[in-house]
Backbone bond lengths (Angstrom), bond angles and torsions (degrees), N, CA, C in turn:
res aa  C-N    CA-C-N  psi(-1)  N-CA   C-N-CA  omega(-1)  CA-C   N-CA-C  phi
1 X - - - 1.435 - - 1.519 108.96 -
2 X 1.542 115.33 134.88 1.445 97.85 179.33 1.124 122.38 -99.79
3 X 1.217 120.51 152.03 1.658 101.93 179.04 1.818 115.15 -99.10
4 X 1.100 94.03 159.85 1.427 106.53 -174.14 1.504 116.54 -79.88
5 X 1.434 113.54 138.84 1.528 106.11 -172.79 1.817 105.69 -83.77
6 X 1.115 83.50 146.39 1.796 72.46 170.25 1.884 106.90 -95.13
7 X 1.394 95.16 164.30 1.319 108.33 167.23 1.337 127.15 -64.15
8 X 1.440 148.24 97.80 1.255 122.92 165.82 1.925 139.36 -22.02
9 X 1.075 103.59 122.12 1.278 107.09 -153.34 2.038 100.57 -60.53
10 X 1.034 135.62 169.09 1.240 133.32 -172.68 1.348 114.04 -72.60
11 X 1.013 121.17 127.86 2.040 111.71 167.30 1.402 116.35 -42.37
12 X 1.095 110.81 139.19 1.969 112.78 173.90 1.066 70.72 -89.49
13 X 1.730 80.20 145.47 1.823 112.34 151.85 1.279 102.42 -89.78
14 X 1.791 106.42 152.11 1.360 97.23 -170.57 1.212 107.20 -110.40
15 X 1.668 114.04 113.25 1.727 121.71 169.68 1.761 101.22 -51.73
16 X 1.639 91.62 165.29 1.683 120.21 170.15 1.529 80.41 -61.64
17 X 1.549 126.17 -90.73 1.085 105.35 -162.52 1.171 148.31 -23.31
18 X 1.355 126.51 -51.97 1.513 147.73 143.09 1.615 119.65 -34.89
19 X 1.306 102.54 -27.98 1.598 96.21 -165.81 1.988 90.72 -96.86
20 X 1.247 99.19 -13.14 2.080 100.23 176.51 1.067 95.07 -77.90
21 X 1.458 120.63 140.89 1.731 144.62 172.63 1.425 98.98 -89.57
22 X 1.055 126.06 106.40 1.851 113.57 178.36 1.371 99.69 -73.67
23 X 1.124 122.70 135.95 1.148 147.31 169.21 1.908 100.08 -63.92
24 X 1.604 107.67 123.25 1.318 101.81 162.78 1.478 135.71 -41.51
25 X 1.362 120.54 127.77 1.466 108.48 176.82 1.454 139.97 -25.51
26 X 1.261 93.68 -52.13 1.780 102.18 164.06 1.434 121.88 -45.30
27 X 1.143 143.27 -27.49 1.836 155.17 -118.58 1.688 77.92 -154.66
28 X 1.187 139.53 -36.35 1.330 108.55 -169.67 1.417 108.47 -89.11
29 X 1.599 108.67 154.65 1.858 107.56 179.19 1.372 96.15 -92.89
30 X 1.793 70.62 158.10 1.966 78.52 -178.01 1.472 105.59 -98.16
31 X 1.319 111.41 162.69 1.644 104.97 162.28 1.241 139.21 -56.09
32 X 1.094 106.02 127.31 1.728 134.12 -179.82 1.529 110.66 -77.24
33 X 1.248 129.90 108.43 1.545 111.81 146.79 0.942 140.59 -36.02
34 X 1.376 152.15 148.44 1.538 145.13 173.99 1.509 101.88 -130.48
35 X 1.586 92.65 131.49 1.837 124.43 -161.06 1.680 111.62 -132.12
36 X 0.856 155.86 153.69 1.256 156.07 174.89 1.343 100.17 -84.88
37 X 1.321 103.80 158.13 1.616 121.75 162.80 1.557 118.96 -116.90
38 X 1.469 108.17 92.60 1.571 108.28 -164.78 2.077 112.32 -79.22
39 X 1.212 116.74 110.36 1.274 112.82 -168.85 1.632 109.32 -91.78
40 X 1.221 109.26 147.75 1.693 135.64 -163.25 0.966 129.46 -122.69
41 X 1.517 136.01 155.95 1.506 112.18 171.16 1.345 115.48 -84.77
42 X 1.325 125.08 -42.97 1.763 151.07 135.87 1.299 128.46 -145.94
43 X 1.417 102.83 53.83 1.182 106.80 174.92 1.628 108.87 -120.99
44 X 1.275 133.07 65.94 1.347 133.50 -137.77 1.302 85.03 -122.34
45 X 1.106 131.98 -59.67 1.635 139.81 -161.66 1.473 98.29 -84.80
46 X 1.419 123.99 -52.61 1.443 116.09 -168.88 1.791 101.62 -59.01
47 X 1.401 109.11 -16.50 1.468 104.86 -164.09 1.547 92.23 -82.04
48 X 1.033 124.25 -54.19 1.329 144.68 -172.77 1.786 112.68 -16.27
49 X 1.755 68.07 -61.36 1.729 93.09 -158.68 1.542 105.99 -64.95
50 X 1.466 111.65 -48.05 1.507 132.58 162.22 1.551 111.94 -15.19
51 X 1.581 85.83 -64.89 1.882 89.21 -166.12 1.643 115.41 -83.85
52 X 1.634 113.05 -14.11 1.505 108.87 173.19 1.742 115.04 -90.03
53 X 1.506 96.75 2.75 1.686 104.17 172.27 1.628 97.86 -81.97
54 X 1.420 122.50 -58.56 1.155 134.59 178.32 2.005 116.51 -33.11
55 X 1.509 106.49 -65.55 0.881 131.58 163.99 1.818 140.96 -46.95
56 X 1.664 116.20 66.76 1.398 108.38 -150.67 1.825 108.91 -44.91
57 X 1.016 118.71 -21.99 1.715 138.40 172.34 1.621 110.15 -77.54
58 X 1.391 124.25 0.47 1.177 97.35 -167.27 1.384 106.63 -113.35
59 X 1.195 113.29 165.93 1.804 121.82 -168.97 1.618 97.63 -159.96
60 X 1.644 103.63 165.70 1.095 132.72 -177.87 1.416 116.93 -105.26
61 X 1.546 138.63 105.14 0.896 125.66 -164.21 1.434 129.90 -102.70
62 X 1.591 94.66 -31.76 1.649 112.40 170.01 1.654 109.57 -157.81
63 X 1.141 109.92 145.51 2.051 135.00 -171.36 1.785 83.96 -109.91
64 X 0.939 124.62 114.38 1.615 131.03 141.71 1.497 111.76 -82.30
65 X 1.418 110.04 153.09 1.531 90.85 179.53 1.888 95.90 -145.68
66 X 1.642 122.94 163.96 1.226 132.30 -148.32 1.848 91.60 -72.05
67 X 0.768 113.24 -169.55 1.869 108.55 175.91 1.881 92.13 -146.74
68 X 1.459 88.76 177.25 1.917 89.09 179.35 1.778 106.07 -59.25
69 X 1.498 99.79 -40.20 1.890 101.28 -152.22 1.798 91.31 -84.61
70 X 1.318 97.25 134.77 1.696 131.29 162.21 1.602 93.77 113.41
71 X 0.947 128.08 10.85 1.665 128.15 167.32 1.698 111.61 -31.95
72 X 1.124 115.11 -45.80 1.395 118.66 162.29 0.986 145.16 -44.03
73 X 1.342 106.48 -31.56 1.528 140.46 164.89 1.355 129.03 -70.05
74 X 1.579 93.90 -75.54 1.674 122.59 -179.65 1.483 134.08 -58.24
75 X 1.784 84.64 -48.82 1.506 122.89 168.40 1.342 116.29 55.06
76 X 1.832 105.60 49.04 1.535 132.64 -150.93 1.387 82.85 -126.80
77 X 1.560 92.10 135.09 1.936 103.53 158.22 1.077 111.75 -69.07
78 X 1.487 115.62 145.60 1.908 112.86 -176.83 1.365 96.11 -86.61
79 X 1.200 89.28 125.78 1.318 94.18 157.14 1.841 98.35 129.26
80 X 1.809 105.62 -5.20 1.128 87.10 -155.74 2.139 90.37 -98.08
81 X 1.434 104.78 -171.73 1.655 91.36 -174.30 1.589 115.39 -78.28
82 X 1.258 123.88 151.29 0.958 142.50 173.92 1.298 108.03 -101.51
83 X 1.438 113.89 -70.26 2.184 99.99 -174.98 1.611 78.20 -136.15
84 X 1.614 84.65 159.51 1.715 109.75 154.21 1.319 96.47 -104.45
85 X 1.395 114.30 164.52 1.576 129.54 168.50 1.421 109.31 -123.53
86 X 1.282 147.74 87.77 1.235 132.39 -175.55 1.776 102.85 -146.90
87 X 1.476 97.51 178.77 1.197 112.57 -125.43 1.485 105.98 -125.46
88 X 1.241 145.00 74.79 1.816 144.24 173.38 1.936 130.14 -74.24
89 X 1.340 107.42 92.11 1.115 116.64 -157.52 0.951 123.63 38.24
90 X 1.689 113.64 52.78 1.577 117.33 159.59 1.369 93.41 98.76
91 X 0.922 133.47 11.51 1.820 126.40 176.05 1.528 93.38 -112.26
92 X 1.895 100.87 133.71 1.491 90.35 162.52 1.342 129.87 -114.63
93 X 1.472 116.99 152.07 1.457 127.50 -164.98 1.478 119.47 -105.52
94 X 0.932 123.82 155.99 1.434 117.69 157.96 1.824 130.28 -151.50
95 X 1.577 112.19 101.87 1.332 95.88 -169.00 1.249 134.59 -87.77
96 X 0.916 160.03 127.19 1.756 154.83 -124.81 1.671 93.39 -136.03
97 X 1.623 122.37 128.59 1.076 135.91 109.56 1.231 144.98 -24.70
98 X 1.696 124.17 64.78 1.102 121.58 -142.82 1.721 107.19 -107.35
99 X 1.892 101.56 -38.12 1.175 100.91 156.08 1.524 90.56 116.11
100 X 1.373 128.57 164.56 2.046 114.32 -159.98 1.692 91.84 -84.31
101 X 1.195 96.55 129.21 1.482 110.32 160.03 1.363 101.43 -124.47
102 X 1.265 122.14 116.33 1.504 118.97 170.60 1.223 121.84 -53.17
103 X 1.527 130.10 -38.58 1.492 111.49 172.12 1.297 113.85 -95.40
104 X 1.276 125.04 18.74 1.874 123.35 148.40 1.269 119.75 -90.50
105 X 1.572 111.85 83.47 1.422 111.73 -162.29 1.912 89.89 -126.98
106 X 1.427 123.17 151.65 1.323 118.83 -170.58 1.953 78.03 -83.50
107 X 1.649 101.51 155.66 1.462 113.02 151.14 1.387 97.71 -158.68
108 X 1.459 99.94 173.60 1.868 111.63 -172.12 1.449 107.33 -65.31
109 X 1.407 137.28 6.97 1.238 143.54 154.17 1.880 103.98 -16.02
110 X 1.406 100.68 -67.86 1.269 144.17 -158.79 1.446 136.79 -127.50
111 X 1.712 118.16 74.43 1.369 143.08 -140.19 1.924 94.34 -129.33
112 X 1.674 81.62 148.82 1.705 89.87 -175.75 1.709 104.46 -94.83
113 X 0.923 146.86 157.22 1.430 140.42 -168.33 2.072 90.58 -123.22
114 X 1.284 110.79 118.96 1.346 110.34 168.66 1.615 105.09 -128.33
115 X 1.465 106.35 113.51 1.588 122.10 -149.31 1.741 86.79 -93.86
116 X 1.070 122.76 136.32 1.725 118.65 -173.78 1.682 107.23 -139.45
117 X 1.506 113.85 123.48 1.038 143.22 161.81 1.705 116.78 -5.80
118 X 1.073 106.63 -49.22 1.554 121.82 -151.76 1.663 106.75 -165.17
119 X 1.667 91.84 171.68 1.624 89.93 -175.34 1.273 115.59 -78.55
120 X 1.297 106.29 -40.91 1.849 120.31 155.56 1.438 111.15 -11.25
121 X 1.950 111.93 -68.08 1.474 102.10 179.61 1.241 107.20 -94.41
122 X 1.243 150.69 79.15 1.125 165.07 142.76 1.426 117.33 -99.03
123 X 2.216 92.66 -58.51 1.186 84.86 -156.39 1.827 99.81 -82.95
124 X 1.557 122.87 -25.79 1.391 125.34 167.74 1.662 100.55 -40.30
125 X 1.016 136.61 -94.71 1.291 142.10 162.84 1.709 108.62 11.68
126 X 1.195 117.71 -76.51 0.833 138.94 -137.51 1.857 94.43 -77.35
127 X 1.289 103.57 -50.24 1.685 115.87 -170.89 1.433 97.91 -88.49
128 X 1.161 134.09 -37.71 1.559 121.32 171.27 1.658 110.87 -67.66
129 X 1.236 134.71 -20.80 1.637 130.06 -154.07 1.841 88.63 -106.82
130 X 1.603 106.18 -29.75 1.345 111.86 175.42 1.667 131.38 -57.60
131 X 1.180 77.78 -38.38 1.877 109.18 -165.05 1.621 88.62 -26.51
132 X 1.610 120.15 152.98 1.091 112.80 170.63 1.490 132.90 66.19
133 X 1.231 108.20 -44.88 1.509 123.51 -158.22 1.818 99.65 -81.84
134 X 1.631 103.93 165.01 1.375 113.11 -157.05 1.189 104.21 -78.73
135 X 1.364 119.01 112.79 1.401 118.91 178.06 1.781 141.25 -57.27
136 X 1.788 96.28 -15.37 1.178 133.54 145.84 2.158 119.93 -28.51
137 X 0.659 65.01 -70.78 1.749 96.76 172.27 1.252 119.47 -30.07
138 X 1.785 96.39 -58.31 1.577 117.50 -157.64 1.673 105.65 -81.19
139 X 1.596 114.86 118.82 1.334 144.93 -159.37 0.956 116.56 -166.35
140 X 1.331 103.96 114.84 2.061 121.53 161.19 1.564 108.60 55.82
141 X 1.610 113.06 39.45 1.557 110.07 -165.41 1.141 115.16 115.11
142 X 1.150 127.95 -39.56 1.543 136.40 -113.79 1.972 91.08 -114.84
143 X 0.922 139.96 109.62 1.885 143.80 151.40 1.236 126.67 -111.12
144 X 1.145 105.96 131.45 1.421 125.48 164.37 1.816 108.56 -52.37
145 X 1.501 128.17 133.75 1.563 121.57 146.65 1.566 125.17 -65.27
146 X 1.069 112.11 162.97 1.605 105.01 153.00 1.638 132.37 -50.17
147 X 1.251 104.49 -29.72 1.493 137.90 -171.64 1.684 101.33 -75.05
148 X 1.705 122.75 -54.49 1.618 159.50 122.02 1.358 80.43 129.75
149 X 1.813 112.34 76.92 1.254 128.23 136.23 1.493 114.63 -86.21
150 X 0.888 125.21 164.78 1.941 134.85 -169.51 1.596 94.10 -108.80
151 X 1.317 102.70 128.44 1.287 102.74 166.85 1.861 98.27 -122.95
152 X 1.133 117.84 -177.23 1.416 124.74 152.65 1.927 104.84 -153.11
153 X 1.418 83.08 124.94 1.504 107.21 165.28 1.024 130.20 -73.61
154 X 1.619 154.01 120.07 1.370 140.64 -154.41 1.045 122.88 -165.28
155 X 1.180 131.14 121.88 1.523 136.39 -175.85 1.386 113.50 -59.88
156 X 1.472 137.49 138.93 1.799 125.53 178.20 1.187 96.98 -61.22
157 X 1.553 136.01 -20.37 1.212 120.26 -154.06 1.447 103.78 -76.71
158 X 1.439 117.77 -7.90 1.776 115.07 -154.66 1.255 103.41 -64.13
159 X 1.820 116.33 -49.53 1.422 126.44 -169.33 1.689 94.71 -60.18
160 X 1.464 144.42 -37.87 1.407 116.15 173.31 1.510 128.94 -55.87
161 X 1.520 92.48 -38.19 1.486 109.08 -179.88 1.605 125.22 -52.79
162 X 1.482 99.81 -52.95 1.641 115.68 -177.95 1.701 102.60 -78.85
163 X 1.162 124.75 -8.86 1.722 111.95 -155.58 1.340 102.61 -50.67
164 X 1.407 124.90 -45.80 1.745 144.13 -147.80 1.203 107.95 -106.87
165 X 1.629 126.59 63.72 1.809 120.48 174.14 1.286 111.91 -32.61
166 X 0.994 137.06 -36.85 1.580 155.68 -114.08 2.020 89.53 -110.27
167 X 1.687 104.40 -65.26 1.675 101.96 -171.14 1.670 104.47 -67.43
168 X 1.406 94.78 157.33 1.432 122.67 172.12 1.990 116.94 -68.04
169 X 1.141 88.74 -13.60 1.748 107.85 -176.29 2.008 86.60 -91.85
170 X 1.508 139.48 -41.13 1.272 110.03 -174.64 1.471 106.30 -95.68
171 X 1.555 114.21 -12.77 1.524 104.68 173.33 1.685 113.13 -55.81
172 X 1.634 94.12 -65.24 1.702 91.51 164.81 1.264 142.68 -18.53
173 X 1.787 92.88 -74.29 2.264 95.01 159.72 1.308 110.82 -60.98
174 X 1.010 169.18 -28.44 1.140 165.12 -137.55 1.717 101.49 -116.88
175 X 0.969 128.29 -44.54 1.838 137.35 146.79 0.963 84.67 -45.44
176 X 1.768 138.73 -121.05 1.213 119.76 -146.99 1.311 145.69 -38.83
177 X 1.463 100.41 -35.09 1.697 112.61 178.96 2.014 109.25 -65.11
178 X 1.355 115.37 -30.34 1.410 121.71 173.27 1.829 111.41 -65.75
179 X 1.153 100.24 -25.31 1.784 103.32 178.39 1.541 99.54 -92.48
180 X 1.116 138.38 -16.56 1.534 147.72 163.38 1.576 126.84 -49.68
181 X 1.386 136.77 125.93 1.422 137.29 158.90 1.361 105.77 -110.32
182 X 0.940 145.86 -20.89 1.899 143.92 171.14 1.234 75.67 -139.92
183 X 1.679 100.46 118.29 1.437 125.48 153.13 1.197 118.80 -52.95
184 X 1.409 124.79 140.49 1.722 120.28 -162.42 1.878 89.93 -149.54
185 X 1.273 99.72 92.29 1.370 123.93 169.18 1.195 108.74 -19.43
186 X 1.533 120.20 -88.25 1.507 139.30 177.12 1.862 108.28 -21.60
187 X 1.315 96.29 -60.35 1.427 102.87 -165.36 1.999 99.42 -47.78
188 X 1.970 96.64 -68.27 1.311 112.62 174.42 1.842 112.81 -20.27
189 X 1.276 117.42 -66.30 1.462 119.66 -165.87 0.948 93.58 -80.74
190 X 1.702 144.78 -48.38 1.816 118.19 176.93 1.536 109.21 -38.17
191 X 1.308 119.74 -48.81 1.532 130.33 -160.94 1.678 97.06 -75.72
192 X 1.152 135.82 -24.33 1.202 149.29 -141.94 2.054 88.86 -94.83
193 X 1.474 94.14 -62.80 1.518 120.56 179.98 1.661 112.89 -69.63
194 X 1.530 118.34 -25.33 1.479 100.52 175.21 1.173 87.17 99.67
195 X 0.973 159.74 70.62 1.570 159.88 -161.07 1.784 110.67 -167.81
């Protein structure tokens, strides 16, 4: 009986995928968080501490501190701090002792967004992150720290509100929220609703 040849099976084409060698598990890095590095003149730790009081999540995780060698440079007592490393509901931070550089100055360039539940945490939020800070500043959410990092305070509801440039329901919130310095929910969704 003869047997039948088979056909050679087709060439794979070779995908990107296929053509990547995965690197053994061991050899691959794992993911890293990504945190800012907020720079200071020496106010690194007092800032620190500030924002993990603020923060029911927040903690202090590590104080680095200057050493004798680069004194030349730094022109830091050893011994004194160099960075905090800490930590705001799971976001990580790090503030550096950098020392006055005139063009390392915080501005609203570059603002932390703390999205809050209710009006409750708005207004906590809002008067603790304020404390001190330039009252100037404070717009549509938007505050200055004592420190004059930018934060913005914000209801989850905003992203429903704004999604639709287009309806007459986000022109509305979006009018009110521009006449606003502590966002005030209630007002927002009356204005939101036509009310």
């Amino acid at each position: 009986m003869a047997t039948k040849k088979r056909k050679p099976a087709p060439a794979r084409k070779k995908t990107a995928a296929r053509a990547v060698k995965k690197a053994p598990a061991k050899a691959r890095a794992t993911v890293q968080p990504v945190g800012p590095c907020l720079w200071f003149d020496n106010e690194a730790e007092a800032a620190a501490k500030f924002y993990v009081s603020v923060f029911r999540k927040g903690k202090i995780k590590q104080v680095s501190r200057y050493p004798d060698a680069g004194q030349e440079i730094h022109h830091r007592p050893a011994g004194s701090v160099l960075t905090v490393d800490f930590e705001l509901n799971g976001t990580p931070f790090m503030a550096l002792n950098g020392g006055p550089m005139p063009q390392f100055k915080f501005n609203e360039g570059i603002s932390f967004v703390v999205t809050c539940a209710n009006q409750k945490e708005v207004d906590y939020y809002w008067e603790r992150l304020g404390e001190g800070g330039d009252p100037r500043a404070q717009q549509c959410g938007w505050l200055k720290d004592k420190f004059g990092v930018s934060w913005q305070i914000v209801p989850e509801g905003m992203i429903r509100m704004l999604k639709d440039y287009k309806s007459p329901r986000t022109v509305r919130a979006f009018t009110a929220m521009m006449e606003m310095k502590k966002l005030d929910i209630a007002a927002l969704e009356a204005a939101y609703a036509g009310q």
